[in-house]
mmCIF file of the C-alpha atoms, coordinates in Angstrom:
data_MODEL
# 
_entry.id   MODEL 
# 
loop_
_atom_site.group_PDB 
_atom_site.id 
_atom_site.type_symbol 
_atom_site.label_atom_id 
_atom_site.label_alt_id 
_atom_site.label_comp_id 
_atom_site.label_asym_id 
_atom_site.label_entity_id 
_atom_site.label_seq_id 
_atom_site.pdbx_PDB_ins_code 
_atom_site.Cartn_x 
_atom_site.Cartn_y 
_atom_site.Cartn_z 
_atom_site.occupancy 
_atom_site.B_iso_or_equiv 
_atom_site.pdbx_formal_charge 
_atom_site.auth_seq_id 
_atom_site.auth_comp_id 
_atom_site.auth_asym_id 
_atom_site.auth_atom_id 
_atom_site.pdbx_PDB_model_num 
ATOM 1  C CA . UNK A 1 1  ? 43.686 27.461 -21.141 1.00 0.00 ? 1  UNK A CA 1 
ATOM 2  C CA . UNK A 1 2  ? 45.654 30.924 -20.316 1.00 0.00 ? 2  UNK A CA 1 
ATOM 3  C CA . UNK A 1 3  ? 44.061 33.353 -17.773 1.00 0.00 ? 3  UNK A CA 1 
ATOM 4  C CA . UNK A 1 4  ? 44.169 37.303 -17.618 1.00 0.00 ? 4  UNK A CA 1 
ATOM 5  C CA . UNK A 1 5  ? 46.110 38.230 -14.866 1.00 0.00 ? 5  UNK A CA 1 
ATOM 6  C CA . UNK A 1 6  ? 46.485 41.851 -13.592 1.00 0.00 ? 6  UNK A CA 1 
ATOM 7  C CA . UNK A 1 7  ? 49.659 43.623 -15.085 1.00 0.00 ? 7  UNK A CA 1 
ATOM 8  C CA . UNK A 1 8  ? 49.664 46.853 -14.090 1.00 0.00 ? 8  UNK A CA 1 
ATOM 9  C CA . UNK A 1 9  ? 47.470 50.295 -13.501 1.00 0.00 ? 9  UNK A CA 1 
ATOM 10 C CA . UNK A 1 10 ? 48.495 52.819 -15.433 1.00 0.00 ? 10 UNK A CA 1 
ATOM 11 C CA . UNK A 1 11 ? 47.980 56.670 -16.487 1.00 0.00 ? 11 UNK A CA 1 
ATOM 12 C CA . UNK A 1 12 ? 46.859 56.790 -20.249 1.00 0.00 ? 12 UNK A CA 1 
ATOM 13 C CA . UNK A 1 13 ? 50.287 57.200 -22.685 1.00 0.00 ? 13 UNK A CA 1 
ATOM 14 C CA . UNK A 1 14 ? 52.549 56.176 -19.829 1.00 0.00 ? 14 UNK A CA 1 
ATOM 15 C CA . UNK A 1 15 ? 54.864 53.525 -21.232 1.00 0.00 ? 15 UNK A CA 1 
ATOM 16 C CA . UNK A 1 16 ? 53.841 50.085 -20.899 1.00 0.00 ? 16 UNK A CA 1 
ATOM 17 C CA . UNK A 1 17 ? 55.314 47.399 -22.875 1.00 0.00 ? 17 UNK A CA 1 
ATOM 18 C CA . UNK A 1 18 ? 54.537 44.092 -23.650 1.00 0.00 ? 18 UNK A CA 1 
ATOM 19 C CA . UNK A 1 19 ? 56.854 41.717 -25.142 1.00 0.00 ? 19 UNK A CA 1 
ATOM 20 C CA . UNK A 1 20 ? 58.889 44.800 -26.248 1.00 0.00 ? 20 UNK A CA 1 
ATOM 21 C CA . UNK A 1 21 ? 56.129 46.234 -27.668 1.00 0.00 ? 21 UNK A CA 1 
ATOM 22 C CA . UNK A 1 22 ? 54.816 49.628 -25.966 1.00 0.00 ? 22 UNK A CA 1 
ATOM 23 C CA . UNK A 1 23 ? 51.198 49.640 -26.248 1.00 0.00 ? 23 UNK A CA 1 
ATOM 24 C CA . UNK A 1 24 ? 50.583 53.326 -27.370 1.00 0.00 ? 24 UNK A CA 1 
ATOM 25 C CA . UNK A 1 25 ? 52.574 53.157 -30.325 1.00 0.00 ? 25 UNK A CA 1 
ATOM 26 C CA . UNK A 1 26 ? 50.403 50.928 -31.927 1.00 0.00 ? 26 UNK A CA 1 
ATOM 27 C CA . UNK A 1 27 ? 46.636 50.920 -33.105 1.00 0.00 ? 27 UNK A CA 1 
ATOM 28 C CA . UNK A 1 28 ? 44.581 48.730 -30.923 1.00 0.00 ? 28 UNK A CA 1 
ATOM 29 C CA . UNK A 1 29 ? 42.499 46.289 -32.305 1.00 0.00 ? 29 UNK A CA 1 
ATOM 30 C CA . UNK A 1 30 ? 39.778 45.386 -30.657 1.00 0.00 ? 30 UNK A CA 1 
ATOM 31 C CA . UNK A 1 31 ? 39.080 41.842 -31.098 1.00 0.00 ? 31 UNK A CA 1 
ATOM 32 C CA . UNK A 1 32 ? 35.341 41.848 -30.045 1.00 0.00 ? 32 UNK A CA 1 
ATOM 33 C CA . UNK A 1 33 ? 35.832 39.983 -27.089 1.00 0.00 ? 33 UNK A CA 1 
ATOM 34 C CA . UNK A 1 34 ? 34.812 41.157 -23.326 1.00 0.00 ? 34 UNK A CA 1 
ATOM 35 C CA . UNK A 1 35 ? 36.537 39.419 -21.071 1.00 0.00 ? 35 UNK A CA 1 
ATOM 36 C CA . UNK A 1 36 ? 35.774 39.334 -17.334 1.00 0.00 ? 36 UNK A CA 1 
ATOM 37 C CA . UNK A 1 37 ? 38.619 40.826 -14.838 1.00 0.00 ? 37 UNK A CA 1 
ATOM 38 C CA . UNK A 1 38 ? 39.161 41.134 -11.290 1.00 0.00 ? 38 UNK A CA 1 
ATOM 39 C CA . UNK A 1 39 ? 40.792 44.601 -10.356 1.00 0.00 ? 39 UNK A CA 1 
ATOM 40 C CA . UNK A 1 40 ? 43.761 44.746 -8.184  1.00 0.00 ? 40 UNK A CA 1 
ATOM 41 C CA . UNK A 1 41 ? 42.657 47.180 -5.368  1.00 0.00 ? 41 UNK A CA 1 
ATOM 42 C CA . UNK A 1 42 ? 38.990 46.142 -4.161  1.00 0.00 ? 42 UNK A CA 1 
ATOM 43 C CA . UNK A 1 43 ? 38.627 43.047 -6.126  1.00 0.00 ? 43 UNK A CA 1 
ATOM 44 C CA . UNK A 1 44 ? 35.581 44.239 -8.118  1.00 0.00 ? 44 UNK A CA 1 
ATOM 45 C CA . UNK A 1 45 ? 34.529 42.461 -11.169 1.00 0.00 ? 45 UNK A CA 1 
ATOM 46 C CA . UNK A 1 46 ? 35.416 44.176 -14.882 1.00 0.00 ? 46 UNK A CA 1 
ATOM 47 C CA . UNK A 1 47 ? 34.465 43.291 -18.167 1.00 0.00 ? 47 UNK A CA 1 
ATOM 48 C CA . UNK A 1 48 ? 36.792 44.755 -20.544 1.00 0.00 ? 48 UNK A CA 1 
ATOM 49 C CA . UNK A 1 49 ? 38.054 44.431 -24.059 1.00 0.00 ? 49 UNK A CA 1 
ATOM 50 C CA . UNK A 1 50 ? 40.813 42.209 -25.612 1.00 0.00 ? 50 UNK A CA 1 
ATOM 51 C CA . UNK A 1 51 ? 43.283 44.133 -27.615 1.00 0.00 ? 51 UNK A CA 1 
ATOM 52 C CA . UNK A 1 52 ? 45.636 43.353 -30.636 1.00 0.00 ? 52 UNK A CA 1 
ATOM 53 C CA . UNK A 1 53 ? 48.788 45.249 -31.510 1.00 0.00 ? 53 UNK A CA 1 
ATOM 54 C CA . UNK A 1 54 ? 50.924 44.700 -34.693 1.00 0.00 ? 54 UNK A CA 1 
ATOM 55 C CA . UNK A 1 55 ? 54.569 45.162 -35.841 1.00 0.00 ? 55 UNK A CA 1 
ATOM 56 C CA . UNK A 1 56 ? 55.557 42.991 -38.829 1.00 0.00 ? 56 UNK A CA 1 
ATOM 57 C CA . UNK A 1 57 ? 54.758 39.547 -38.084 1.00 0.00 ? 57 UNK A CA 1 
ATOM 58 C CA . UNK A 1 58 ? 54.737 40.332 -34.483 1.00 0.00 ? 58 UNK A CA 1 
ATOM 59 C CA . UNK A 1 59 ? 51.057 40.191 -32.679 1.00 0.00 ? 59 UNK A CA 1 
ATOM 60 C CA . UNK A 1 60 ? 50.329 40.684 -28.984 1.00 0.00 ? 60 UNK A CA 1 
ATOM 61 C CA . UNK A 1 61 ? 47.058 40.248 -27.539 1.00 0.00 ? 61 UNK A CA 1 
ATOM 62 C CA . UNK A 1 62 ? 46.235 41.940 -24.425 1.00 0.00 ? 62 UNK A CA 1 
ATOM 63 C CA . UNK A 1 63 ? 43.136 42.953 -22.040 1.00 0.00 ? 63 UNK A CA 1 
ATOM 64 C CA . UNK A 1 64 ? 42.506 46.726 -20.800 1.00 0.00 ? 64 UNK A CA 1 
ATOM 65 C CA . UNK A 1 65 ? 39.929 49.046 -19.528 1.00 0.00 ? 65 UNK A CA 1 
ATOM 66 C CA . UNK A 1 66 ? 39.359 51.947 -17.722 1.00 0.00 ? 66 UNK A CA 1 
ATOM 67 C CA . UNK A 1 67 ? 38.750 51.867 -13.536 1.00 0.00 ? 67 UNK A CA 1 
ATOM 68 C CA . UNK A 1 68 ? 36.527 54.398 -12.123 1.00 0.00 ? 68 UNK A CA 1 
ATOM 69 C CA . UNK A 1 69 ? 40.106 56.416 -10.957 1.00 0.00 ? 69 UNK A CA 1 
ATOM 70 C CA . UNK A 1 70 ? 41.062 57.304 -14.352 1.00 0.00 ? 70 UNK A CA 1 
ATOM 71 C CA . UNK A 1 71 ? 43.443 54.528 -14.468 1.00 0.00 ? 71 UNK A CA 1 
ATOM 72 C CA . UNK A 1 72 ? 43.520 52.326 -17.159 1.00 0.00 ? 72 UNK A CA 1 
ATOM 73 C CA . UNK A 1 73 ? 44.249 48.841 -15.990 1.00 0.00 ? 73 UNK A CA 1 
ATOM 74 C CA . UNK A 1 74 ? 46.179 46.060 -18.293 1.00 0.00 ? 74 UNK A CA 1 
ATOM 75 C CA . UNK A 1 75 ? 46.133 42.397 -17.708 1.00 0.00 ? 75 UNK A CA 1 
ATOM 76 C CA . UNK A 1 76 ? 48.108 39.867 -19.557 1.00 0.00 ? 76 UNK A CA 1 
ATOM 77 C CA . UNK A 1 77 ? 47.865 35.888 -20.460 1.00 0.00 ? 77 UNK A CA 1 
ATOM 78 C CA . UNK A 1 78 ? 49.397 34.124 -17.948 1.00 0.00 ? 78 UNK A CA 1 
ATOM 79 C CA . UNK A 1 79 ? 52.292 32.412 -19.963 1.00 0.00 ? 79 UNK A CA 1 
ATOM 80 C CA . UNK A 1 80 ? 53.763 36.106 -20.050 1.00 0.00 ? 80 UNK A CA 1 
ATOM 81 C CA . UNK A 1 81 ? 56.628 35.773 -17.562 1.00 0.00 ? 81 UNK A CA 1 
ATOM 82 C CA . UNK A 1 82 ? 57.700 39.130 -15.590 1.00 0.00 ? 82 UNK A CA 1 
ATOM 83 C CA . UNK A 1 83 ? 60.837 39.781 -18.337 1.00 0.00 ? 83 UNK A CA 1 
ATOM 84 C CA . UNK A 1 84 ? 58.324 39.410 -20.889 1.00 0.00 ? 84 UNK A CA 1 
ATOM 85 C CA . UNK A 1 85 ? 56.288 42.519 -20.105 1.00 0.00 ? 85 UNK A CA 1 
# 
């Protein structure tokens, strides 16, 4: 089974891409699913959304949600190696 692992923080419309992909081009799809997070800074618990994106036949499924900072944070599957993101 592939775990959610903390990607990165960022500001909302800053560039993030997965798999060559940047998230804010694309309509998110929520996929109805909550899944529970650990953030990066205090280690508080999260329950946020899973996320599909589309180009072609291309999907990429992804977790994000909002911190109390403004932040939005992003967390990947684990198979996702650094290059890949």
């Amino acid at each position: 089974m592939n775990h959610w692992n903390f990607a990165k923080a960022i500001n909302e419309n800053e560039t993030f891409c997965i798999e060559g992909l940047n998230i804010w081009n694309y309509h998110w799809e929520c996929t109805n699913k909550k899944v529970e997070v650990q953030g990066p800074y205090e280690g508080q618990v999260y329950y946020f959304k899973e996320y599909c994106i589309r180009d072609g036949d291309k999907s990429v499924k992804f977790v994000a949600g909002e911190y109390s900072n403004g932040k939005v944070g992003i967390y990947v599957k684990d198979h996702l190696s650094e290059g890949n993101i």
